[in-house]
N, C-alpha and C positions, 0 to 999 in steps of 0.2 A: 409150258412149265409155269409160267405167270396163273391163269385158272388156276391149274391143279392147288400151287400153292396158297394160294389167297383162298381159298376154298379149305385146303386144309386145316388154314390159320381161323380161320370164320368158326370151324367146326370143334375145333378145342377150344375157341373161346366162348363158344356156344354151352360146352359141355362143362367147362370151368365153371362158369356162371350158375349152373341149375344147379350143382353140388352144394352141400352144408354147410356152413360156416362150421369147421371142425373142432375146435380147441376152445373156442368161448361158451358152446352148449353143453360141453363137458363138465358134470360136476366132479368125478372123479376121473383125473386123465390118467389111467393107466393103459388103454388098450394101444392097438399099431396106431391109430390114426388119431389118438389124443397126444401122445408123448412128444417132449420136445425134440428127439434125435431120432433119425432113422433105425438106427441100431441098438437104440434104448439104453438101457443101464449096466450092459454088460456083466449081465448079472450079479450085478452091486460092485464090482469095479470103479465104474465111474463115480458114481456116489464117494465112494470111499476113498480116490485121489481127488474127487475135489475137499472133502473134508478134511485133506492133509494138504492141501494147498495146492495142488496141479490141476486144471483145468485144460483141457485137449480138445480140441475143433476142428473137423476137416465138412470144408464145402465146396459142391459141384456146382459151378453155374455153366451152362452150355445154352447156345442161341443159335436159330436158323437165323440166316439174314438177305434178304431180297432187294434190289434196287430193280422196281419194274419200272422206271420214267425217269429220263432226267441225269443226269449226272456224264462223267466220262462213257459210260455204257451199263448197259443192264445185265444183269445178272446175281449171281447167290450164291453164297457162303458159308459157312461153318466153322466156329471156333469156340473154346472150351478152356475154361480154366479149373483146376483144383488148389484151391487153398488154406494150407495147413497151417493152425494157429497153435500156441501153447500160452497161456497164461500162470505163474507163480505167485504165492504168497508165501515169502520169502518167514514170514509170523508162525504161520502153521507150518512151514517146513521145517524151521530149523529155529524159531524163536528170536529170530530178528526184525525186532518191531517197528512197522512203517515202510519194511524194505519187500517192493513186486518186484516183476520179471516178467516178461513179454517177447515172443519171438513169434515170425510169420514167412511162411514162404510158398513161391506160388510154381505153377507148371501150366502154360497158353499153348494152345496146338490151334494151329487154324489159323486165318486172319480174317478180319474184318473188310469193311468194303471201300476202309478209306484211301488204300494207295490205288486199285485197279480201277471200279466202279464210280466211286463219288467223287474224290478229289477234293474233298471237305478237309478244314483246318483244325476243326471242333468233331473230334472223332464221334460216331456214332454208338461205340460200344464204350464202356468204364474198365472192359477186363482186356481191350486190345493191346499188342502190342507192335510196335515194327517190325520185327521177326515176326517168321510165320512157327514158329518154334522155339522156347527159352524156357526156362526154367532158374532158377534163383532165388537167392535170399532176400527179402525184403526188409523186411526189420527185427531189431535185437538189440533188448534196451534194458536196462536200469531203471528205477526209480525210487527215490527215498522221500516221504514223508516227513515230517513233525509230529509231534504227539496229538495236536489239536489240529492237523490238516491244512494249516492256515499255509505252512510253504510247502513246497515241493521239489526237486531235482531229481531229471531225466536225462541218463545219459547211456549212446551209444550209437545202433542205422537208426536212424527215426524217417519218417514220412511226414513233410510238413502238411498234409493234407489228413492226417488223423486227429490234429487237435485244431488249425487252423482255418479260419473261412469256411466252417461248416453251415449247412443250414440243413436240418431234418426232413423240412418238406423236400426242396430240391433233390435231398439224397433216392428217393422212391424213383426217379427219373434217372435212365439209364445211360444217355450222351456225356462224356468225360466232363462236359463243360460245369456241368449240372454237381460236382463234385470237387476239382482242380478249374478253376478258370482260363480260358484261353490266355487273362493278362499272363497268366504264367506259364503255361506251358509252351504259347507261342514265343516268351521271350527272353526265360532263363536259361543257362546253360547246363549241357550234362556233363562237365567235367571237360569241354570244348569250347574255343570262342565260339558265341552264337550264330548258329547257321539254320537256317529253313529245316532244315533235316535234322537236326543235333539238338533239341528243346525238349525240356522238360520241366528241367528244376529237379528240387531234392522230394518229389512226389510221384508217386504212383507211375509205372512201373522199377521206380529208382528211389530209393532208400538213400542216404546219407548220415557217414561220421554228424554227429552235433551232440549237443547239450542243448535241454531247455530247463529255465525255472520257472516255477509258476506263483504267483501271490494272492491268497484268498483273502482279503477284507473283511470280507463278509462274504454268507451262505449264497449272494447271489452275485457278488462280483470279484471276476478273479483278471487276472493281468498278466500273460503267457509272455515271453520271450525266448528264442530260439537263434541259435547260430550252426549254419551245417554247413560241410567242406563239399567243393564238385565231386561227387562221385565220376570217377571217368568209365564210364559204361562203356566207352568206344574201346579201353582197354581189357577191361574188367567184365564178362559178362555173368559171371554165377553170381556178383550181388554182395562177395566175402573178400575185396581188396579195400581193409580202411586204412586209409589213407588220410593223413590229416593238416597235410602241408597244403599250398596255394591260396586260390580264392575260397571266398566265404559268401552266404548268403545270411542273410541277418532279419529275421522277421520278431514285428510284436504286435500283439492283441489287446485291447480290450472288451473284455464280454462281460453283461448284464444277462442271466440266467433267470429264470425264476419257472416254479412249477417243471424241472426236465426228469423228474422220479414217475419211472413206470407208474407208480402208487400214489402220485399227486392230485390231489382233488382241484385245484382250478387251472384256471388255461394260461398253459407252456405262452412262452415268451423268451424270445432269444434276440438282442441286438448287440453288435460285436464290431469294432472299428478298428482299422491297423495298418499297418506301414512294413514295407521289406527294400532292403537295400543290397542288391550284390555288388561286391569289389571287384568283379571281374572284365577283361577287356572282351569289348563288343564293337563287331564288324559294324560299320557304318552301312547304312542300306541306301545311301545316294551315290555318295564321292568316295573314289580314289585319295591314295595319300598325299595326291598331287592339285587336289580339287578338281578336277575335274568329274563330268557326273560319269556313271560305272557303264553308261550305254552309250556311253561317245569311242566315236572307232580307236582316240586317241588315248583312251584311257590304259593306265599300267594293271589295271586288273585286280590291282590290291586294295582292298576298302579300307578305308581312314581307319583307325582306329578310339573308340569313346572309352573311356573310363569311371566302369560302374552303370549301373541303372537302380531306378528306385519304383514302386509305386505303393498309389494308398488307395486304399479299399474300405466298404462297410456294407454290413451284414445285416438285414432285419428278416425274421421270420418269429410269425404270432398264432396261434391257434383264435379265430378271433368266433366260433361256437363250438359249446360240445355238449350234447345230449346224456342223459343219462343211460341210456344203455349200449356209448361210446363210439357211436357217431361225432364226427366232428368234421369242423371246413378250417383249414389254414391257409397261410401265405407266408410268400417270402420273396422280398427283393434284394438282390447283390449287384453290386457294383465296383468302377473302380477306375484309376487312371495310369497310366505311364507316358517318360520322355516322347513327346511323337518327330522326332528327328530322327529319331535311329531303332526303335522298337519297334517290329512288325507288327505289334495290334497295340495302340496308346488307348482308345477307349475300352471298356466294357459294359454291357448292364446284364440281368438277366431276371426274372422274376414268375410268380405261377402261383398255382391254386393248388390243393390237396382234399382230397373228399375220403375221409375214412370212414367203411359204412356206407357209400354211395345205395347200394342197392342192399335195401330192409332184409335182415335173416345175416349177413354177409357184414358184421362187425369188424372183421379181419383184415376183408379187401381194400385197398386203396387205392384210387383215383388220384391222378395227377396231372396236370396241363404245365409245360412250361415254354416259356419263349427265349431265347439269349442273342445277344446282339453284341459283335463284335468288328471295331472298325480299324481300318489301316495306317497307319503313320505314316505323315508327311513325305518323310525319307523316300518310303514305297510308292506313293501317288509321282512323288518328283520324279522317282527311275523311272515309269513306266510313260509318264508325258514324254520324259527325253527318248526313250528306246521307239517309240509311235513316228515321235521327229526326224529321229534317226534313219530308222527302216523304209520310212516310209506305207511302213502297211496301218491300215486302223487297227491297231492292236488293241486289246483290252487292258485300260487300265484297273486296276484295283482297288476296292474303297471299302467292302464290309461283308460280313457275313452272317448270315442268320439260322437261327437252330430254332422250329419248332413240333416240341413231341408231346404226344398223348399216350399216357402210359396208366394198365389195369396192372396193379398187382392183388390177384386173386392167392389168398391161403389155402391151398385144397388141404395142410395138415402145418404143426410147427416145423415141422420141419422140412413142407415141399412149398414151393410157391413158382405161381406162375403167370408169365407179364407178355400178353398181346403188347406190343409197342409199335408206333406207327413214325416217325418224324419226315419232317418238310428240310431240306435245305436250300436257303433259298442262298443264291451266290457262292457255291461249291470254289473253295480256293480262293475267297473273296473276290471271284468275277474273272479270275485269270484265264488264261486260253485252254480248254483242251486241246490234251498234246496228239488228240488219233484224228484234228480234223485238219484237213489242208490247207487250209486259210484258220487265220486268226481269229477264233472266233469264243464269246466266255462258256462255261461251263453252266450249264442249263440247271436250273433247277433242281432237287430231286428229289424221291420220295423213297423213303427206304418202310420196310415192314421187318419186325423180327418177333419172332416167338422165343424170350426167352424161362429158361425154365431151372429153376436154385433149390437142392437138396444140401439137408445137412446132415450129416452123419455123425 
Protein backbone atom coordinates (compact mmCIF):
# COMPACT_ATOMS: atom_id res chain seq x y z
CA UNK A 1 0.00 0.00 0.00
CA UNK A 2 2.88 2.41 0.95
CA UNK A 3 4.33 2.16 -3.04
CA UNK A 4 1.16 2.20 -4.49
CA UNK A 5 0.30 5.27 -2.72
CA UNK A 6 3.47 7.40 -2.74
CA UNK A 7 3.44 6.61 -6.47
CA UNK A 8 0.08 7.78 -6.79
CA UNK A 9 0.90 10.98 -4.84
CA UNK A 10 4.16 11.52 -7.04
CA UNK A 11 1.80 11.10 -10.10
CA UNK A 12 -0.80 13.83 -9.53
CA UNK A 13 1.82 15.96 -8.46
CA UNK A 14 3.49 15.22 -11.37
CA UNK A 15 0.42 16.03 -13.46
CA UNK A 16 -0.59 19.16 -11.32
CA UNK A 17 2.63 20.56 -12.08
CA UNK A 18 2.65 20.44 -16.14
CA UNK A 19 -0.89 21.97 -16.36
CA UNK A 20 -1.44 25.93 -16.99
CA UNK A 21 -1.48 28.31 -14.56
CA UNK A 22 -5.37 28.75 -15.39
CA UNK A 23 -7.08 31.98 -14.29
CA UNK A 24 -4.02 34.55 -14.52
CA UNK A 25 -3.50 33.65 -18.53
CA UNK A 26 -7.00 34.41 -18.95
CA UNK A 27 -7.84 37.69 -20.43
CA UNK A 28 -11.47 36.90 -20.53
CA UNK A 29 -12.47 34.31 -17.66
CA UNK A 30 -15.66 33.26 -18.85
CA UNK A 31 -15.14 29.59 -19.82
CA UNK A 32 -15.27 26.21 -17.24
CA UNK A 33 -11.82 26.55 -16.17
CA UNK A 34 -11.42 30.37 -15.97
CA UNK A 35 -14.53 31.24 -13.60
CA UNK A 36 -14.29 31.57 -10.08
CA UNK A 37 -16.84 28.83 -8.91
CA UNK A 38 -17.40 25.55 -10.17
CA UNK A 39 -20.96 25.90 -10.92
CA UNK A 40 -20.52 29.50 -12.21
CA UNK A 41 -23.18 32.09 -12.26
CA UNK A 42 -26.04 30.16 -12.10
CA UNK A 43 -27.19 31.82 -14.74
CA UNK A 44 -27.06 35.18 -13.38
CA UNK A 45 -28.44 34.15 -10.11
CA UNK A 46 -25.50 34.53 -8.33
CA UNK A 47 -24.55 37.81 -9.76
CA UNK A 48 -27.87 39.12 -8.97
CA UNK A 49 -27.88 38.01 -4.87
CA UNK A 50 -24.73 39.26 -4.71
CA UNK A 51 -25.82 42.71 -6.12
CA UNK A 52 -28.63 42.73 -3.44
CA UNK A 53 -26.36 41.83 -0.83
CA UNK A 54 -26.23 37.83 -0.35
CA UNK A 55 -23.18 36.10 -1.14
CA UNK A 56 -23.35 32.11 -0.87
CA UNK A 57 -20.19 29.67 -0.59
CA UNK A 58 -19.94 26.18 -0.33
CA UNK A 59 -16.43 24.25 -0.29
CA UNK A 60 -15.07 20.70 -0.54
CA UNK A 61 -11.88 20.04 0.84
CA UNK A 62 -11.18 16.13 1.19
CA UNK A 63 -7.50 14.55 1.74
CA UNK A 64 -5.92 11.02 1.58
CA UNK A 65 -3.73 10.75 4.52
CA UNK A 66 -0.69 8.32 5.06
CA UNK A 67 1.54 7.73 8.05
CA UNK A 68 4.13 5.29 6.25
CA UNK A 69 7.17 5.54 9.37
CA UNK A 70 7.11 6.59 12.53
CA UNK A 71 4.31 7.28 14.78
CA UNK A 72 1.95 4.91 17.06
CA UNK A 73 1.54 2.87 13.67
CA UNK A 74 1.35 3.08 10.00
CA UNK A 75 -1.26 3.54 8.09
CA UNK A 76 -4.17 5.91 6.06
CA UNK A 77 -6.95 7.65 6.24
CA UNK A 78 -9.62 9.63 4.74
CA UNK A 79 -11.64 12.59 5.75
CA UNK A 80 -13.62 15.37 4.25
CA UNK A 81 -15.21 18.38 5.01
CA UNK A 82 -18.07 20.61 3.36
CA UNK A 83 -18.33 24.03 4.35
CA UNK A 84 -21.14 26.31 3.77
CA UNK A 85 -20.82 30.03 4.10
CA UNK A 86 -23.42 33.00 3.69
CA UNK A 87 -22.30 36.43 3.69
CA UNK A 88 -24.85 39.77 4.07
CA UNK A 89 -24.94 43.27 3.23
CA UNK A 90 -27.35 44.26 5.50
CA UNK A 91 -27.00 48.17 2.94
CA UNK A 92 -28.07 46.46 -0.12
CA UNK A 93 -30.57 44.26 1.55
CA UNK A 94 -32.63 46.26 3.24
CA UNK A 95 -30.81 49.92 3.58
CA UNK A 96 -29.25 49.56 6.75
CA UNK A 97 -25.90 51.24 6.53
CA UNK A 98 -22.70 49.72 7.83
CA UNK A 99 -24.79 46.65 9.09
CA UNK A 100 -23.14 42.70 7.64
CA UNK A 101 -23.97 39.33 8.48
CA UNK A 102 -22.00 36.30 8.39
CA UNK A 103 -22.91 32.65 9.10
CA UNK A 104 -20.84 29.32 8.47
CA UNK A 105 -21.27 25.80 8.87
CA UNK A 106 -19.42 22.84 8.47
CA UNK A 107 -20.01 18.73 8.04
CA UNK A 108 -16.21 16.31 8.66
CA UNK A 109 -16.66 12.54 7.86
CA UNK A 110 -13.53 10.74 8.35
CA UNK A 111 -10.75 11.30 10.84
CA UNK A 112 -7.46 12.10 10.62
CA UNK A 113 -4.33 10.22 11.84
CA UNK A 114 -3.94 11.94 15.13
CA UNK A 115 -5.77 9.70 17.64
CA UNK A 116 -4.78 6.09 15.95
CA UNK A 117 -1.52 6.65 13.83
CA UNK A 118 0.59 9.53 15.04
CA UNK A 119 -0.38 10.62 18.45
CA UNK A 120 0.77 14.11 17.68
CA UNK A 121 -0.73 17.18 19.81
CA UNK A 122 -0.45 19.57 16.82
CA UNK A 123 -3.00 17.99 14.60
CA UNK A 124 -1.84 17.23 11.15
CA UNK A 125 -5.09 18.30 9.29
CA UNK A 126 -6.95 22.10 9.89
CA UNK A 127 -10.31 20.51 8.90
CA UNK A 128 -9.94 17.46 11.71
CA UNK A 129 -11.95 16.86 14.15
CA UNK A 130 -12.43 14.41 17.35
CA UNK A 131 -15.37 12.73 16.10
CA UNK A 132 -15.09 10.73 13.33
CA UNK A 133 -18.47 12.40 12.19
CA UNK A 134 -20.10 16.02 13.23
CA UNK A 135 -21.57 18.33 11.74
CA UNK A 136 -22.45 21.85 13.11
CA UNK A 137 -22.86 25.39 13.25
CA UNK A 138 -19.88 27.38 13.37
CA UNK A 139 -20.41 30.80 13.24
CA UNK A 140 -23.27 33.55 13.16
CA UNK A 141 -22.66 37.01 13.73
CA UNK A 142 -23.45 40.74 13.61
CA UNK A 143 -21.62 43.42 12.60
CA UNK A 144 -22.06 47.30 12.61
CA UNK A 145 -19.84 49.76 11.31
CA UNK A 146 -19.52 53.74 11.51
CA UNK A 147 -19.96 55.73 8.72
CA UNK A 148 -16.03 56.39 8.12
CA UNK A 149 -15.13 52.63 9.36
CA UNK A 150 -12.90 53.81 11.93
CA UNK A 151 -15.21 51.50 14.73
CA UNK A 152 -16.76 48.51 14.49
CA UNK A 153 -19.00 45.91 16.54
CA UNK A 154 -19.35 42.20 16.07
CA UNK A 155 -21.66 40.28 17.81
CA UNK A 156 -22.73 36.86 18.24
CA UNK A 157 -20.68 32.52 17.60
CA UNK A 158 -17.50 34.03 16.35
CA UNK A 159 -14.13 31.98 15.93
CA UNK A 160 -11.31 33.70 17.63
CA UNK A 161 -9.09 32.49 14.95
CA UNK A 162 -10.95 34.48 12.01
CA UNK A 163 -9.73 37.80 12.94
CA UNK A 164 -7.09 36.84 15.54
CA UNK A 165 -3.24 35.67 15.24
CA UNK A 166 -3.48 35.33 11.77
CA UNK A 167 -0.64 35.15 9.40
CA UNK A 168 -1.28 34.72 5.42
CA UNK A 169 1.78 32.86 4.72
CA UNK A 170 1.40 30.41 7.50
CA UNK A 171 -2.28 30.13 6.42
CA UNK A 172 -1.18 28.06 2.83
CA UNK A 173 0.06 25.24 5.39
CA UNK A 174 -2.26 22.68 6.25
CA UNK A 175 -1.29 21.46 10.10
CA UNK A 176 -3.98 23.17 12.69
CA UNK A 177 -0.83 24.75 14.34
CA UNK A 178 -0.11 26.73 11.24
CA UNK A 179 -3.63 28.51 11.94
CA UNK A 180 -4.96 28.25 15.90
CA UNK A 181 -1.57 27.69 17.81
CA UNK A 182 -0.95 24.81 19.97
CA UNK A 183 -0.62 27.79 22.92
CA UNK A 184 -4.29 27.50 22.47
CA UNK A 185 -5.77 24.81 21.62
CA UNK A 186 -3.55 22.71 23.85
CA UNK A 187 -4.57 24.96 26.77
CA UNK A 188 -7.95 26.50 26.77
CA UNK A 189 -11.04 25.03 27.71
CA UNK A 190 -14.17 23.83 25.65
CA UNK A 191 -16.75 24.82 27.98
CA UNK A 192 -14.74 22.02 30.46
CA UNK A 193 -12.00 22.37 33.16
CA UNK A 194 -9.02 21.74 31.02
CA UNK A 195 -8.23 18.30 30.35
CA UNK A 196 -5.80 16.52 27.59
CA UNK A 197 -8.85 15.53 25.71
CA UNK A 198 -11.29 18.77 26.26
CA UNK A 199 -9.00 21.71 24.48
CA UNK A 200 -9.72 23.87 22.23
CA UNK A 201 -10.78 27.44 23.01
CA UNK A 202 -13.49 29.45 21.15
CA UNK A 203 -11.70 28.33 17.67
CA UNK A 204 -12.07 26.08 14.98
CA UNK A 205 -14.03 23.35 15.37
CA UNK A 206 -15.94 25.50 18.30
CA UNK A 207 -17.51 28.67 17.78
CA UNK A 208 -18.51 30.84 20.78
CA UNK A 209 -21.21 33.33 22.31
CA UNK A 210 -18.93 36.89 22.20
CA UNK A 211 -18.63 40.26 21.05
CA UNK A 212 -15.70 41.97 19.69
CA UNK A 213 -14.89 45.72 18.75
CA UNK A 214 -12.62 46.82 16.67
CA UNK A 215 -10.70 50.50 16.46
CA UNK A 216 -9.19 51.91 13.22
CA UNK A 217 -6.81 54.71 13.71
CA UNK A 218 -5.73 54.75 10.76
CA UNK A 219 -5.92 52.82 7.37
CA UNK A 220 -3.17 50.59 8.66
CA UNK A 221 -3.67 50.10 12.38
CA UNK A 222 -6.55 48.73 13.93
CA UNK A 223 -6.86 47.31 17.67
CA UNK A 224 -9.40 44.23 17.99
CA UNK A 225 -10.69 43.07 21.29
CA UNK A 226 -12.97 40.15 22.01
CA UNK A 227 -14.80 38.43 24.83
CA UNK A 228 -16.31 34.89 24.20
CA UNK A 229 -18.26 32.54 26.71
CA UNK A 230 -17.15 28.35 26.91
CA UNK A 231 -19.02 26.90 24.50
CA UNK A 232 -19.76 23.52 26.19
CA UNK A 233 -19.19 21.11 23.23
CA UNK A 234 -19.22 18.24 25.55
CA UNK A 235 -22.93 19.20 26.03
CA UNK A 236 -23.79 20.85 22.87
CA UNK A 237 -22.77 19.10 19.76
CA UNK A 238 -24.75 20.84 16.64
CA UNK A 239 -22.80 24.29 17.45
CA UNK A 240 -26.58 26.15 18.24
CA UNK A 241 -26.54 26.14 22.38
CA UNK A 242 -25.63 30.03 23.19
CA UNK A 243 -25.17 30.08 26.19
CA UNK A 244 -23.81 33.10 27.79
CA UNK A 245 -23.28 32.63 31.53
CA UNK A 246 -19.82 31.20 33.23
CA UNK A 247 -16.39 31.57 32.15
CA UNK A 248 -14.99 33.95 29.55
CA UNK A 249 -12.06 34.10 27.39
CA UNK A 250 -10.84 37.61 26.74
CA UNK A 251 -8.37 38.34 23.96
CA UNK A 252 -6.83 41.79 22.35
CA UNK A 253 -4.76 42.54 19.30
CA UNK A 254 -2.81 44.98 18.06
CA UNK A 255 -2.16 44.97 14.19
CA UNK A 256 -0.02 47.11 11.92
CA UNK A 257 -1.48 46.22 8.23
CA UNK A 258 -0.17 47.78 5.29
CA UNK A 259 -0.45 46.69 1.44
CA UNK A 260 -3.33 43.57 2.49
CA UNK A 261 -5.73 44.75 -0.95
CA UNK A 262 -5.74 42.03 -3.62
CA UNK A 263 -4.98 45.30 -5.80
CA UNK A 264 -1.94 46.65 -3.69
CA UNK A 265 1.04 47.71 -5.51
CA UNK A 266 3.65 47.28 -2.84
CA UNK A 267 4.72 44.47 -0.41
CA UNK A 268 2.01 43.23 2.17
CA UNK A 269 3.25 43.66 5.57
CA UNK A 270 1.50 42.27 8.59
CA UNK A 271 2.86 42.60 12.49
CA UNK A 272 0.31 42.13 15.16
CA UNK A 273 0.90 41.72 19.16
CA UNK A 274 -1.76 40.48 21.91
CA UNK A 275 -2.59 39.08 24.99
CA UNK A 276 -5.79 36.50 26.20
CA UNK A 277 -6.89 35.84 29.51
CA UNK A 278 -9.40 33.20 30.50
CA UNK A 279 -11.35 33.21 33.89
CA UNK A 280 -11.83 29.79 33.98
CA UNK A 281 -10.73 27.02 36.66
CA UNK A 282 -7.83 24.85 35.38
CA UNK A 283 -6.61 21.25 36.56
CA UNK A 284 -3.26 21.46 37.88
CA UNK A 285 -0.98 19.22 35.82
CA UNK A 286 1.41 18.26 38.92
CA UNK A 287 -0.33 18.16 42.51
CA UNK A 288 -3.37 17.03 44.01
CA UNK A 289 -5.35 19.25 46.29
CA UNK A 290 -3.48 17.89 49.05
CA UNK A 291 -0.02 18.74 47.37
CA UNK A 292 1.16 15.95 46.82
CA UNK A 293 2.45 15.10 43.10
CA UNK A 294 -0.74 13.17 40.97
CA UNK A 295 1.83 10.10 40.37
CA UNK A 296 2.43 9.23 44.06
CA UNK A 297 0.46 6.10 45.03
CA UNK A 298 -0.72 8.46 47.84
CA UNK A 299 -2.35 10.91 45.99
CA UNK A 300 -6.31 11.74 46.15
CA UNK A 301 -6.52 11.80 42.50
CA UNK A 302 -7.97 15.27 42.41
CA UNK A 303 -5.61 18.13 40.77
CA UNK A 304 -5.31 21.37 42.50
CA UNK A 305 -7.21 23.60 41.08
CA UNK A 306 -5.54 27.34 39.29
CA UNK A 307 -7.52 30.09 38.56
CA UNK A 308 -7.59 31.59 35.07
CA UNK A 309 -4.57 31.38 32.72
CA UNK A 310 -3.22 34.16 30.41
CA UNK A 311 -0.74 34.20 27.40
CA UNK A 312 0.97 36.88 24.99
CA UNK A 313 1.81 36.29 21.76
CA UNK A 314 3.15 38.25 18.35
CA UNK A 315 2.79 37.96 14.90
CA UNK A 316 5.15 39.09 11.99
CA UNK A 317 4.55 38.14 8.50
CA UNK A 318 6.23 40.30 5.43
CA UNK A 319 6.21 39.81 1.63
CA UNK A 320 9.97 40.80 1.70
CA UNK A 321 10.14 40.32 -2.92
CA UNK A 322 7.54 40.50 -5.52
CA UNK A 323 8.03 40.54 -9.22
CA UNK A 324 6.18 41.90 -11.63
CA UNK A 325 4.38 39.32 -12.98
CA UNK A 326 3.41 38.14 -9.19
CA UNK A 327 5.88 35.99 -8.14
CA UNK A 328 6.72 36.79 -4.69
CA UNK A 329 8.90 35.23 -1.43
CA UNK A 330 7.27 35.77 2.15
CA UNK A 331 7.73 35.02 5.72
CA UNK A 332 6.26 34.73 8.88
CA UNK A 333 7.17 34.29 12.39
CA UNK A 334 4.55 33.55 15.46
CA UNK A 335 5.03 33.11 18.74
CA UNK A 336 4.04 33.08 22.23
CA UNK A 337 4.06 32.33 25.99
CA UNK A 338 1.90 30.89 28.79
CA UNK A 339 1.86 30.07 32.91
CA UNK A 340 4.38 26.88 32.77
CA UNK A 341 3.16 25.39 36.06
CA UNK A 342 -0.04 24.33 35.13
CA UNK A 343 -0.52 24.64 31.10
CA UNK A 344 0.42 21.78 29.05
CA UNK A 345 2.35 23.69 26.29
CA UNK A 346 3.86 27.26 28.11
CA UNK A 347 6.16 27.84 25.01
CA UNK A 348 5.46 28.40 21.36
CA UNK A 349 7.38 29.46 18.12
CA UNK A 350 6.58 28.79 14.71
CA UNK A 351 7.83 30.41 11.39
CA UNK A 352 8.52 29.57 7.37
CA UNK A 353 8.87 30.87 3.96
CA UNK A 354 6.15 31.15 1.10
CA UNK A 355 7.17 31.11 -2.59
CA UNK A 356 4.30 32.32 -4.87
CA UNK A 357 5.13 31.61 -8.41
CA UNK A 358 7.74 28.95 -7.35
CA UNK A 359 7.82 27.34 -10.85
CA UNK A 360 7.68 30.14 -14.06
CA UNK A 361 4.13 29.83 -16.00
CA UNK A 362 2.47 28.84 -12.52
CA UNK A 363 1.73 32.46 -10.95
CA UNK A 364 -1.05 30.93 -8.83
CA UNK A 365 0.81 28.02 -7.21
CA UNK A 366 2.25 28.36 -3.80
CA UNK A 367 5.07 26.97 -2.12
CA UNK A 368 5.38 26.87 1.62
CA UNK A 369 7.82 25.52 4.24
CA UNK A 370 6.97 25.66 7.74
CA UNK A 371 8.44 24.63 11.04
CA UNK A 372 6.55 24.95 14.78
CA UNK A 373 7.88 24.23 17.82
CA UNK A 374 6.07 23.54 20.79
CA UNK A 375 7.22 22.89 24.57
CA UNK A 376 5.75 21.31 27.84
CA UNK A 377 5.19 22.96 31.08
CA UNK A 378 6.91 22.45 34.14
CA UNK A 379 3.86 20.90 35.79
CA UNK A 380 4.21 18.05 32.93
CA UNK A 381 7.95 17.49 33.03
CA UNK A 382 7.42 17.44 37.16
CA UNK A 383 4.46 14.45 36.78
CA UNK A 384 6.36 12.62 34.59
CA UNK A 385 10.03 12.64 36.79
CA UNK A 386 7.72 11.70 39.60
CA UNK A 387 5.50 8.80 37.85
CA UNK A 388 9.49 7.26 36.36
CA UNK A 389 10.37 7.39 40.33
CA UNK A 390 7.44 5.97 41.25
CA UNK A 391 6.95 2.93 38.77
CA UNK A 392 9.99 2.46 38.56
CA UNK A 393 10.23 1.90 34.76
CA UNK A 394 12.29 4.49 32.55
CA UNK A 395 9.31 5.98 31.34
CA UNK A 396 9.24 8.89 28.98
CA UNK A 397 9.33 11.97 30.12
CA UNK A 398 7.78 14.75 28.04
CA UNK A 399 9.48 18.09 26.88
CA UNK A 400 8.34 19.37 23.17
CA UNK A 401 7.04 18.88 19.99
CA UNK A 402 7.78 19.69 16.62
CA UNK A 403 5.74 20.03 13.31
CA UNK A 404 7.69 20.21 10.06
CA UNK A 405 5.77 20.51 6.59
CA UNK A 406 6.17 21.28 2.95
CA UNK A 407 3.37 22.10 1.43
CA UNK A 408 2.55 22.89 -2.92
CA UNK A 409 -0.57 24.39 -3.51
CA UNK A 410 -0.97 24.18 -7.21
CA UNK A 411 -4.35 26.17 -8.89
CA UNK A 412 -5.39 23.78 -11.63
CA UNK A 413 -8.73 26.46 -11.85
CA UNK A 414 -10.21 29.34 -9.25
CA UNK A 415 -12.06 27.29 -8.05
CA UNK A 416 -9.97 23.62 -7.68
CA UNK A 417 -6.71 23.52 -5.90
CA UNK A 418 -4.50 20.99 -5.09
CA UNK A 419 -1.84 20.44 -2.16
CA UNK A 420 0.85 17.41 -2.34
CA UNK A 421 1.84 17.94 1.62
CA UNK A 422 4.38 16.07 3.31
CA UNK A 423 5.15 16.78 7.28
CA UNK A 424 7.80 15.39 9.88
CA UNK A 425 6.65 14.96 13.43
CA UNK A 426 9.26 14.93 15.28
CA UNK A 427 8.21 13.90 19.22
CA UNK A 428 4.53 12.63 18.47
CA UNK A 429 2.63 13.50 22.05
CA UNK A 430 5.70 15.53 22.89
CA UNK A 431 7.73 12.10 23.58
CA UNK A 432 5.14 10.33 25.65
CA UNK A 433 4.77 6.56 25.51
CA UNK A 434 3.13 4.63 22.84
CA UNK A 435 0.35 2.99 24.32
CA UNK A 436 0.42 -0.58 21.62
CA UNK A 437 4.17 -1.11 22.93
CA UNK A 438 4.98 -3.27 25.96
CA UNK A 439 7.46 -1.51 27.60
CA UNK A 440 7.64 2.32 27.90
CA UNK A 441 8.80 3.48 25.24
CA UNK A 442 8.32 7.33 23.18
CA UNK A 443 6.57 7.63 20.25
CA UNK A 444 8.89 7.63 17.10
CA UNK A 445 9.02 10.15 14.99
CA UNK A 446 6.75 10.40 12.03
CA UNK A 447 6.10 11.18 8.62
CA UNK A 448 2.82 11.64 7.39
CA UNK A 449 1.96 12.37 3.40
CA UNK A 450 -1.47 13.68 2.23
CA UNK A 451 -2.89 14.65 -1.01
CA UNK A 452 -5.21 17.25 -0.33
CA UNK A 453 -7.64 18.52 -2.83
CA UNK A 454 -10.30 22.09 -2.39
CA UNK A 455 -13.21 22.69 -4.78
CA UNK A 456 -15.45 25.64 -4.70
CA UNK A 457 -18.66 25.66 -5.70
Amino acid sequence: MKTTLLAGVAAIAMSVLSLPASAEEASAPTGFWERDTLTGDWGGLRTNLIDHGVTLALKYTGEVIHTPAGGIRRGGSYEDQFLLTGDFDFDKLLGLSGLTGHVAAFSVNGRGPQVNNVGNNMDTSNIEVIRQRQTRLWTLWLQKANADNTVSFRFGQLSVDDEFLGSPTAANLINTTFLWPALGFDNLPAGTPNRLNATYGPAYPLGAPGARIQFNPSDKISWLTAAFTHQPESVDRSGAQFRFDGDAFIITELQYLENQAKDATGLPVAYKIGAWYDTGTFNDTHYDTTGRSLASPLSNGKPAQRSGTWAFYGVADRTVWQSESGQALSLFLRGGLAPASYNLVNGYVAGGIGFKGLIPGRESDVATLGVAYANVGNGIIGLDKDARRTNGYNTPIRDYETIIELNYSAALAPWWTVQPDIQYVVHPAFGGANPLKPTPQSIETATVLTLRTTLTF
